[in-house]
C-alpha positions as CSV (number, residue, x, y, z in Angstrom):
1,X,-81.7,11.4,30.0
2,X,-81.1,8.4,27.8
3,X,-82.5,10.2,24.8
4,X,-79.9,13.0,25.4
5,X,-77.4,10.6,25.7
6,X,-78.4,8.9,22.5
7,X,-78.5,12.3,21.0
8,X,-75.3,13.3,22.2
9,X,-73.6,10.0,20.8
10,X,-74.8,10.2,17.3
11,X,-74.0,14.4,17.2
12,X,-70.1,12.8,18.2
13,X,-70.3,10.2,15.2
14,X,-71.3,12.6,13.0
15,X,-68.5,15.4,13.7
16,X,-65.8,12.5,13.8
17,X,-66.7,11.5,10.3
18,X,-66.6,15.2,9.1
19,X,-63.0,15.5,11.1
20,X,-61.1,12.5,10.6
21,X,-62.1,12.6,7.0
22,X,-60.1,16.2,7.2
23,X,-57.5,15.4,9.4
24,X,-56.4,12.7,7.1
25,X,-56.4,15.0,4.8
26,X,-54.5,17.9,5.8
27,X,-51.5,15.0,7.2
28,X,-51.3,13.1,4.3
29,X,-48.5,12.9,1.4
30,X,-49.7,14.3,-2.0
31,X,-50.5,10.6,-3.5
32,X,-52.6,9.8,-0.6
33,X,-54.1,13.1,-0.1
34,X,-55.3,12.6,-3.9
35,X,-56.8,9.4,-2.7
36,X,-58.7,10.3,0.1
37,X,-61.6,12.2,-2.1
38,X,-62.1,8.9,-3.4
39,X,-62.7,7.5,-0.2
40,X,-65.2,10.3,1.7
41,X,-67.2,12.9,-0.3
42,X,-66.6,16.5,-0.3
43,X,-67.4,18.6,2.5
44,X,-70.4,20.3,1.1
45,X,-71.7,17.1,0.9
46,X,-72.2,16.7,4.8
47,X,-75.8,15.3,4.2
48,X,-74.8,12.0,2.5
49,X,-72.1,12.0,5.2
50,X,-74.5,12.1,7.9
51,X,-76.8,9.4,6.4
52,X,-73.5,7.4,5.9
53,X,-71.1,7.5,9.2
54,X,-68.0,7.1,9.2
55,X,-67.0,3.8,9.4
56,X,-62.9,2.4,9.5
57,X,-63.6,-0.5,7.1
58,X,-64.1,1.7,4.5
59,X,-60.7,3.7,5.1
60,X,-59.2,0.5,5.5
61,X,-60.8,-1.3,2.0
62,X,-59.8,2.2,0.4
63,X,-56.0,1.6,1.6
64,X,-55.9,-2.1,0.5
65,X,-57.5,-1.5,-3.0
66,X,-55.1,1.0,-4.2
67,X,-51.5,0.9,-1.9
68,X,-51.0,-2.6,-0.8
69,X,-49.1,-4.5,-3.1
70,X,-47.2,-7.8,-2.9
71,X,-44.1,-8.2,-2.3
72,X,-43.0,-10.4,-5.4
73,X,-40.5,-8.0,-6.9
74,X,-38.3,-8.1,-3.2
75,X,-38.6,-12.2,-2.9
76,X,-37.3,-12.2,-6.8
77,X,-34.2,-10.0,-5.5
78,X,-33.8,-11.9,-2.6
79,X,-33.4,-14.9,-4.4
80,X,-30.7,-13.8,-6.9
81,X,-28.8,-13.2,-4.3
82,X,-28.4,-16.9,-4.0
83,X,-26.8,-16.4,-8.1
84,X,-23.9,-14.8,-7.4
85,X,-22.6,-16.4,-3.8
86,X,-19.1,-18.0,-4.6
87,X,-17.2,-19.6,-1.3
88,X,-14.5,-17.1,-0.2
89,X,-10.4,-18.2,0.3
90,X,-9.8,-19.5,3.6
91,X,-13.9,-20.1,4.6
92,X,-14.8,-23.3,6.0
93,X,-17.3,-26.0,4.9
94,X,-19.1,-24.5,8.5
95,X,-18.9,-21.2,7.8
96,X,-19.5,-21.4,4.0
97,X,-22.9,-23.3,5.0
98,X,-24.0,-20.7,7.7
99,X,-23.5,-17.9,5.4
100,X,-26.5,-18.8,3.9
101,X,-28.4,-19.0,7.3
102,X,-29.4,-15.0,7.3
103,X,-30.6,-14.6,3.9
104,X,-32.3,-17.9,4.1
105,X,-34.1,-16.2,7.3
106,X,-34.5,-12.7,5.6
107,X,-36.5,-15.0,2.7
108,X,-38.8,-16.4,4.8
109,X,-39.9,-13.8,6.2
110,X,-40.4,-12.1,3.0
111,X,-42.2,-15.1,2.2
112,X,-44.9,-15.6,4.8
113,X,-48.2,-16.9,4.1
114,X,-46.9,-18.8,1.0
115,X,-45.9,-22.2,0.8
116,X,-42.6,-22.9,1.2
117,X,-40.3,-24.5,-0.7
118,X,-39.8,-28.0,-2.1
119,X,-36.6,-30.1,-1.9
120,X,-36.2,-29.6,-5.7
121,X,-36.6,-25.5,-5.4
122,X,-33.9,-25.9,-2.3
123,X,-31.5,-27.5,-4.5
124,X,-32.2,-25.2,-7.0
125,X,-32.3,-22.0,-4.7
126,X,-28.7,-22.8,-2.8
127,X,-28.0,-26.2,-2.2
128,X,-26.2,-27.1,-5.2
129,X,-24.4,-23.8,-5.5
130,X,-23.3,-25.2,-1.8
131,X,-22.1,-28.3,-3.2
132,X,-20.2,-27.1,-6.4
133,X,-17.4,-25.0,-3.4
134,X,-16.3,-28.3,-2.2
135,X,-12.8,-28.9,-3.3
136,X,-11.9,-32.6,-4.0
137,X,-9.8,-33.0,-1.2
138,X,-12.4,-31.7,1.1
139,X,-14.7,-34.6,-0.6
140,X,-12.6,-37.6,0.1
141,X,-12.3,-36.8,3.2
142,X,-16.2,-36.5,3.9
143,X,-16.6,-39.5,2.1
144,X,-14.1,-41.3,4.4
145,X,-15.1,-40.0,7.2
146,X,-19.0,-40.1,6.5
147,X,-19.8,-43.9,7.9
148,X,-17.8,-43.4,11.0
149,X,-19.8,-40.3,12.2
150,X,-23.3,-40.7,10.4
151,X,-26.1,-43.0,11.7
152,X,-26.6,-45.8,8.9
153,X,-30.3,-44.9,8.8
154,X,-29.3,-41.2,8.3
155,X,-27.0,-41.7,5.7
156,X,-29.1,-41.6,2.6
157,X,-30.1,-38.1,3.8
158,X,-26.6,-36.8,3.0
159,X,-24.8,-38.7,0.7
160,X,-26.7,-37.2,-2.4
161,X,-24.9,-33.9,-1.1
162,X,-23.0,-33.1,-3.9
163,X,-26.2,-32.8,-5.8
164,X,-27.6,-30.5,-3.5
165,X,-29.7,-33.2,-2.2
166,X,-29.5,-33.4,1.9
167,X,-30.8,-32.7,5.2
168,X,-28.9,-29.5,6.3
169,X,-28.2,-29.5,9.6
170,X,-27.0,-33.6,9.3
171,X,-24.7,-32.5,7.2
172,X,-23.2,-29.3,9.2
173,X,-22.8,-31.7,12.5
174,X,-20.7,-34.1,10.2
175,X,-18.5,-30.9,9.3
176,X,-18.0,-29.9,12.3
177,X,-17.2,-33.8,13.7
178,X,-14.6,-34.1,11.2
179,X,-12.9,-30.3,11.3
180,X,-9.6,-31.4,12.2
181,X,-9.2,-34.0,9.0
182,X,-10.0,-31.1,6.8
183,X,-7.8,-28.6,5.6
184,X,-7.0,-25.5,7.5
185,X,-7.0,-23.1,4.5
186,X,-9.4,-23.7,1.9
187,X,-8.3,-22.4,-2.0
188,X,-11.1,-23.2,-4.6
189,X,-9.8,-25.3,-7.3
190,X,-10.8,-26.5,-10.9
191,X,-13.6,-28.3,-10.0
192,X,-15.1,-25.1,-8.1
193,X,-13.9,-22.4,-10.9
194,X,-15.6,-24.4,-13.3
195,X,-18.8,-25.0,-11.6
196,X,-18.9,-21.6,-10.8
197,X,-18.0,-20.0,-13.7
198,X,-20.9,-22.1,-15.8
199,X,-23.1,-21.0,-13.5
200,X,-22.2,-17.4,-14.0
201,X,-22.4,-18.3,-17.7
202,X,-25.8,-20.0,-17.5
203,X,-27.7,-17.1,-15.6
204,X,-26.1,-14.6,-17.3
205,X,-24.1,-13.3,-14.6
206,X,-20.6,-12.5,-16.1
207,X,-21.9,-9.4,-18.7
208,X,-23.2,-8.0,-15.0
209,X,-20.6,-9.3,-12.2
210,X,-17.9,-10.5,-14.6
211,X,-15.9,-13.4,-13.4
212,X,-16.3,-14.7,-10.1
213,X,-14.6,-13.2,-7.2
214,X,-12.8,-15.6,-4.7
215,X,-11.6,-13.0,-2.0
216,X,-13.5,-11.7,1.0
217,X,-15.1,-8.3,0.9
218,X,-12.7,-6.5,3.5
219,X,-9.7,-8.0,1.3
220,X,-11.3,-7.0,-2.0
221,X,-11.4,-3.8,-0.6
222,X,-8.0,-3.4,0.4
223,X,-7.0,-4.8,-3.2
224,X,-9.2,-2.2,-4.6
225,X,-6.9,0.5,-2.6
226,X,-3.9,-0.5,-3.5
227,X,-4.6,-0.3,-7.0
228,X,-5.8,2.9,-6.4
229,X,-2.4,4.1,-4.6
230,X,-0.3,1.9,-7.7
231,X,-2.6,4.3,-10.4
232,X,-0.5,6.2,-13.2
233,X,-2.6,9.3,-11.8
234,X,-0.7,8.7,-8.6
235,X,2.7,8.2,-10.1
236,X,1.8,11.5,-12.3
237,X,1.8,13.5,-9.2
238,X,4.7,11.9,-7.6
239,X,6.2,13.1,-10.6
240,X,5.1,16.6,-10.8
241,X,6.3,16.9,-7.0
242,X,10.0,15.9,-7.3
243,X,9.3,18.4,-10.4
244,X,8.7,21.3,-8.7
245,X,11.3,20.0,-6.0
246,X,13.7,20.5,-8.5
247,X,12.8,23.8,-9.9
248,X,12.8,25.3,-6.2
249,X,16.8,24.0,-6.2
250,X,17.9,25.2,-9.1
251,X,17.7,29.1,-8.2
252,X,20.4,28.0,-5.2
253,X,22.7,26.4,-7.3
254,X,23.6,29.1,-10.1
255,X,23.8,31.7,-6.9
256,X,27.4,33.0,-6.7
257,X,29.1,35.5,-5.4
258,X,30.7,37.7,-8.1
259,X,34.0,39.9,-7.7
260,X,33.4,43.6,-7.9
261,X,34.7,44.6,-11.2
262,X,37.9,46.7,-9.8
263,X,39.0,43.3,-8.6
264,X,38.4,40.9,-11.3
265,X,40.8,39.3,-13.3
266,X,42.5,41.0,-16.3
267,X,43.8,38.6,-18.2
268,X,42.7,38.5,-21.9
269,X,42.2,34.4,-21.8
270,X,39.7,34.6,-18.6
271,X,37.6,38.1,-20.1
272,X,37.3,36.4,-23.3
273,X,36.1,32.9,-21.7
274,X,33.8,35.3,-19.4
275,X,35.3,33.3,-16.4
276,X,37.0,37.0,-14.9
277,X,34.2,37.6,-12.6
278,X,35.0,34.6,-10.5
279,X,38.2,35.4,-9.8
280,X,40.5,38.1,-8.8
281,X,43.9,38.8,-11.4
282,X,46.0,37.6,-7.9
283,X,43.7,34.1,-7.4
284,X,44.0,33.7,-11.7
285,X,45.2,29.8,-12.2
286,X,46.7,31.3,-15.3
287,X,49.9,33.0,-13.1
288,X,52.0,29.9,-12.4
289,X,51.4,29.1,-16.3
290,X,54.7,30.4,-17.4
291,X,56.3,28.8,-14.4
292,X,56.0,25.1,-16.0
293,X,52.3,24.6,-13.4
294,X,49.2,23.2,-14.6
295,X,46.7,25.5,-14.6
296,X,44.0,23.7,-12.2
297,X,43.4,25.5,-8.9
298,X,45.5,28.3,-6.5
299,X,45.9,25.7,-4.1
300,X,47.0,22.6,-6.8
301,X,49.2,25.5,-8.5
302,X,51.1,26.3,-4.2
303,X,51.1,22.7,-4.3
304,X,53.0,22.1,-7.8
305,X,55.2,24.9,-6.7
306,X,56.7,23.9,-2.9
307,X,59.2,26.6,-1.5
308,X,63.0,25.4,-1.6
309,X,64.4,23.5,1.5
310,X,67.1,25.1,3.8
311,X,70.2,23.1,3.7
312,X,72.0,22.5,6.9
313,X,75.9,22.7,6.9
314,X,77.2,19.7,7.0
315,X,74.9,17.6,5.1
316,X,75.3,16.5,1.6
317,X,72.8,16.4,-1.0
318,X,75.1,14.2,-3.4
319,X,74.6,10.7,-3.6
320,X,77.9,8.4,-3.0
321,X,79.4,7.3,-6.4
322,X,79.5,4.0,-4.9
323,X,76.9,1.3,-7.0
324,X,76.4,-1.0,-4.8
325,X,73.0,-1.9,-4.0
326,X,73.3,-2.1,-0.7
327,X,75.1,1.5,0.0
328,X,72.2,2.9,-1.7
329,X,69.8,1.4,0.3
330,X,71.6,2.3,3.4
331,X,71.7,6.3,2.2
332,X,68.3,6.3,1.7
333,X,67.4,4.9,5.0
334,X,69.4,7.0,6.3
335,X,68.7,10.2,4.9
336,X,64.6,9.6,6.2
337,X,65.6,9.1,9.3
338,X,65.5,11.6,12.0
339,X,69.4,11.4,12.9
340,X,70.3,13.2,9.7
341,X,69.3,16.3,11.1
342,X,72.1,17.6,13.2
343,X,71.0,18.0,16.8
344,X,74.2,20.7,17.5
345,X,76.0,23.0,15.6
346,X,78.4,21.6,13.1
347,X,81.6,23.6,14.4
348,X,81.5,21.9,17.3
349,X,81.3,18.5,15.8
350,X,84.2,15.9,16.6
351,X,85.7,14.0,13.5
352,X,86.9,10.5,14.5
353,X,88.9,9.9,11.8
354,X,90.9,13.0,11.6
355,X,90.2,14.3,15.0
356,X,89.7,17.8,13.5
357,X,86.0,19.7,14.4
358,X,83.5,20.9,11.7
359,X,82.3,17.4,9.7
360,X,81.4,13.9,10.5
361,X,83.9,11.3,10.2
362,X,81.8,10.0,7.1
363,X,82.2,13.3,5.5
364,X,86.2,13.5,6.2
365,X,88.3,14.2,3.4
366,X,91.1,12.2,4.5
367,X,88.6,9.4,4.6
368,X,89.0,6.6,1.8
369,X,86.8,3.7,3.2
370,X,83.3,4.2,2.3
371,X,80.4,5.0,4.5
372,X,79.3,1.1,4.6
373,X,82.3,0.2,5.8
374,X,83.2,3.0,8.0
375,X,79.3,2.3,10.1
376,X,80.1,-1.9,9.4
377,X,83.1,-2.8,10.1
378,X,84.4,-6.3,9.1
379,X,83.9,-8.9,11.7
């Protein structure tokens, strides 16, 4: 029984090594697929299979030797990123240093099994490129504030910061001890443009990146749109759409309604002007010409031309001869007012001068006082 068993065990070693062999190769990608010949024999050569078992060392020696590589190439990009990192408007001294906590952490992990850095490599990698975005206010105030909220054995580890020399998270608590003295808003000044701009210059960054770039990402963005919107592209189609506006109101405006032609006007000055089809020979302005009327409109020409006034018996028209200022003052006061309209008929009007009916005793012939003095009477 144990012989069969034996039997049995090496019959399942051998088919394994003829089926993974196959397996691996049917699933496969073409560039491993082309590998995998390298790795086990050919089929027909089951013999040499069978006197060599498959074994997963050799699969896994196969794998290393020809796709594993190092990951050099992705530490390299990882660590320019550290190049171009400028501290934004408005960012804290607390926030600016923990931006640089998650691709610190991304790096490590890129980087394990190797040693890891020096002090000198840190300062190099991001530490001084920390420093270089503190403003000078922001500096007298850490240096102020420094003693009073820093152990005196723990100050020599952060008062090299501003050569990128100092323990990390010493220097965090202080900025966060002394958050209120600091400014609220932070806006990068020479100091910081310069250091940043010959650092740009000294790695080559500005033919790539151009100048640094002080705004947040969201905020460049919405800059970036309103460019965008402010294009002459934009303005161009503005453009073409009050233009086509325009062309779909013009067909309105020269609409009119003509007269038929048994209706127009005949008068030689409005045919020869071309002007007859507006108008009919009855609505011409040209009719109250010869009557001493401008010819503007029908309804300016009705206006220039009023119908006559009826004259009521009794009333005069005629000024008094009398040149005194104050008679003529008195007429024409008189003459708007509503009693010179009779409010009876005139035959049955009482003179008091005469006593006689048909007039006024202002309009009495045997009257020789005038009307001031007839209505005024001397005191």
């Amino acid at each position: 029984m144990d012989e069969t068993f034996s039997h049995r065990s090496v019959n399942t070693q051998r088919n394994l090594s003829l089926v993974y062999p196959r397996g691996q190769h049917q699933g496969s990608s073409a560039r491993l697929r082309a590998g995998i010949p390298l790795a086990y024999p050919a089929e027909s050569n089951c013999r040499e299979w069978q006197a060599n078992p498959f074994n997963g060392d050799i699969l896994i020696t196969h794998i290393e030797s020809n796709y594993v590589t190092d990951n050099s190439d992705s530490i390299t990009a990882m660590e320019r990123k550290f190049e171009t990192m400028v501290r934004w408007r408005s960012e804290t001294i607390v926030q600016w240093i923990d931006r640089f906590e998650a691709p610190l952490a991304e790096l490590e992990v890129a980087r394990d099994g190797l040693n890891a850095y020096t002090e000198d490599e840190l300062t190099y990698l991001w530490k001084q490129t920390f420093a270089d975005n503190i403003s000078g206010e922001e500096i007298q105030i850490i240096t102020t504030h420094m003693p009073r909220y820093v152990d005196a054995n723990s100050l020599q580890d952060i008062q090299g910061y501003l050569d990128g020399t100092f323990d990390t998270q010493l220097f965090r608590s202080l900025c966060v001890d002394i958050t209120r003295f600091l400014p609220n808003r932070y806006v990068p000044d020479k100091r910081t443009m310069q250091a940043n701009r010959d650092r740009f210059e000294r790695k080559q960054l500005l033919q790539v990146f151009g100048e640094p770039d002080y705004d947040s990402p969201s905020l460049s963005a919405l800059k970036t749109d309103q460019k965008r919107k402010s294009s002459p592209t934009t303005t161009k189609d503005r453009s073409d759409k009050k233009r086509v506006k325009s062309t779909k109101t013009t067909p309105t405006s020269k609409s009119r309604k003509t007269i038929p032609n048994h209706s127009q006007c005949n008068r030689p000055g409005c045919v020869s002007r071309g002007t007859s089809v507006t108008h009919t020979h009855a609505q011409c302005f040209y009719k109250y010409k010869g009557k001493g009327a401008s010819p503007t409109t029908s309804v300016l020409a009705k206006e220039t031309n009023p119908p006559p006034r009826t004259k009521f018996a009794g009333s005069t028209s005629m000024k008094p001869a009398s040149t005194s200022r104050r008679t003529s003052k008195f007429i024409k006061f008189s003459q708007g007012s509503p009693s010179a309209v009779p409010k009876k008929d005139p035959s049955e009007i009482d003179c008091w001068t005469c006593g006689q009916k048909g007039h006024y005793s202002s309009d009495c012939p045997s009257n020789t006082k005038s009307k001031w003095e007839l209505r005024w009477p001397q005191m």
